[in-house]
C-alpha positions as CSV (number, residue, x, y, z in Angstrom):
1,X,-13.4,-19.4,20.3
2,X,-16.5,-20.9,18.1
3,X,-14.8,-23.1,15.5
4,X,-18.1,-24.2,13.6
5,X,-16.3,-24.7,10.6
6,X,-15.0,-27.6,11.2
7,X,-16.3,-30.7,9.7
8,X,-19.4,-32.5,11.6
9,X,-18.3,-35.9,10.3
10,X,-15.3,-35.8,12.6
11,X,-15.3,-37.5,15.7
12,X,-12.6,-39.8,17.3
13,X,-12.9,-42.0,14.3
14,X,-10.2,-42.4,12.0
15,X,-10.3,-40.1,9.8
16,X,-10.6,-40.4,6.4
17,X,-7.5,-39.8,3.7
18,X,-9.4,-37.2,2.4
19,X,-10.5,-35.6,5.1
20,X,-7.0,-35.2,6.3
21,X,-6.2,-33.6,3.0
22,X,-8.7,-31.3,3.2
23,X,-7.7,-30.3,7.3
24,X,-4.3,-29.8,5.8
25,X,-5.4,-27.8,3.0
26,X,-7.5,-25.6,5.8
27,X,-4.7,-25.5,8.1
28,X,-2.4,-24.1,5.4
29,X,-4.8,-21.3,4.6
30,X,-5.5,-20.3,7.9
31,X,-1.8,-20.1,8.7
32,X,-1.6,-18.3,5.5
33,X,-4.2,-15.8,6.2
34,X,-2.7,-15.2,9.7
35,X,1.1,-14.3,8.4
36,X,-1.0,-11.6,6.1
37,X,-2.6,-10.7,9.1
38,X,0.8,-10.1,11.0
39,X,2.1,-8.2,7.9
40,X,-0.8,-5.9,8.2
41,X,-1.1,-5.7,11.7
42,X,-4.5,-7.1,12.4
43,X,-3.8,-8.9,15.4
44,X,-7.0,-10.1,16.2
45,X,-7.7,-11.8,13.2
46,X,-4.4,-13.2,13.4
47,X,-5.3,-15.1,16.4
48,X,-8.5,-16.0,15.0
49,X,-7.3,-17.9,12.3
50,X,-4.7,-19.1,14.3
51,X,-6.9,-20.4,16.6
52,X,-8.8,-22.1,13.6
53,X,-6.0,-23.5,12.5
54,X,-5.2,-25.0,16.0
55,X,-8.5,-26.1,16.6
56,X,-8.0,-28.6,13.3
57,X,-4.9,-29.8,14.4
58,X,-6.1,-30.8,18.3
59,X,-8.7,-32.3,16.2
60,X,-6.7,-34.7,14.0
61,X,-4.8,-35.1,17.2
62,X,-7.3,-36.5,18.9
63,X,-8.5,-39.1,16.1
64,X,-5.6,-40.8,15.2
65,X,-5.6,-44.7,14.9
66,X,-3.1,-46.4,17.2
67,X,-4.3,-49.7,16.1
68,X,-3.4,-49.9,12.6
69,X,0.7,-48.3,13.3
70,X,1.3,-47.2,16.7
71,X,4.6,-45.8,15.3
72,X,2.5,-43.8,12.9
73,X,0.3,-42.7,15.0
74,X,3.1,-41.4,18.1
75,X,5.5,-39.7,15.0
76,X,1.9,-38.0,13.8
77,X,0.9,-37.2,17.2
78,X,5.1,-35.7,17.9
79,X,4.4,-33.2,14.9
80,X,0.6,-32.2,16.0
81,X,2.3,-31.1,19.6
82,X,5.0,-29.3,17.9
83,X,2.6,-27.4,15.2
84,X,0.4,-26.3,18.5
85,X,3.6,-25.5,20.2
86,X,4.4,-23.2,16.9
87,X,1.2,-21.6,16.5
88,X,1.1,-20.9,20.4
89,X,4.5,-19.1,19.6
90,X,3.1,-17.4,16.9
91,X,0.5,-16.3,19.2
92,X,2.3,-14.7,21.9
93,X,5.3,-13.1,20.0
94,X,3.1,-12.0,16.9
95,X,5.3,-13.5,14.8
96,X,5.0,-15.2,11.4
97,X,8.2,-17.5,10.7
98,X,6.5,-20.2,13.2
99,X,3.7,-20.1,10.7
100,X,6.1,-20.0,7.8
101,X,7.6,-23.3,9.5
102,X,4.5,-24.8,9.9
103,X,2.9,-24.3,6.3
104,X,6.1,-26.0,5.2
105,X,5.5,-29.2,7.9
106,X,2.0,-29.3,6.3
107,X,2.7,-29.6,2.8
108,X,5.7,-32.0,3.3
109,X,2.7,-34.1,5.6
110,X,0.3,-33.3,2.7
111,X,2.0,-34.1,-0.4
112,X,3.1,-38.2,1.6
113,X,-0.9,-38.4,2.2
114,X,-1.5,-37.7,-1.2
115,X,1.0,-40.4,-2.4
116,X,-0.3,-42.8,0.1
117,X,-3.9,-42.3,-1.3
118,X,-2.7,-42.8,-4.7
119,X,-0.8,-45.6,-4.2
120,X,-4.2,-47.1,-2.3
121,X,-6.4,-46.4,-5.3
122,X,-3.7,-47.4,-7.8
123,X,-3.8,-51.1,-5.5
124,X,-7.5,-51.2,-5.7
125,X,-7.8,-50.3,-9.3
126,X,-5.4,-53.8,-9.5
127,X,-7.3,-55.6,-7.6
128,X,-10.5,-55.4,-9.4
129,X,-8.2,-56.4,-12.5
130,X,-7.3,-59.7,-11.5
């Protein structure tokens, strides 16, 4: 599988907060466009986007930072081997409650990185106060 679509600015660098929104934000859709594609019976491009969406998680996988929290990074890593152990389910039974559970592991991981980068900006904006 090609999976161009992925952004070129990731390597095994930490990622950005924001680039980990937008993965999330992709991984969601592509789950979402694969449970449409079960409804409707288009198998193929439910793998496809399936595989997309796998190919982002192996990804952020890959580039997380054990030196800032290893206990971050392990929990993070726990729930990247379970979404690919979902989507493979998904995969080889055609169905879409893994994807269902997975969209809902994404948001949940989504919506704490989107407090964690407010809270940052909210700590630098205090900073430059002082």
């Amino acid at each position: 599988m090609n999976h161009n679509n992925i952004p070129s600015r990731i390597s095994n660098d930490p990622l950005s907060k924001a680039l980990i929104l937008y993965l999330y934000d992709h991984v969601i859709q592509y789950c979402q466009l694969a449970m449409k594609n079960a409804e409707e019976n288009e198998m193929e491009q439910m793998e496809q986007n399936i595989g997309k969406a796998w190919a982002i998680i192996r990804k952020l996988k890959s580039s997380l930072d054990t030196s800032y929290s290893n206990f971050l990074a392990e929990t993070l890593s726990q729930l990247y081997e379970f979404i690919e152990t979902q989507l493979e389910n998904a995969t080889s039974k055609a169905h879409p409650d893994n994807l269902i559970l997975i969209v809902n592991v994404l948001i949940n991981l989504k919506s704490n990185w989107e407090l964690i980068r407010k809270d940052n900006r909210s700590a630098s904006k205090q900073d430059i106060t002082y």
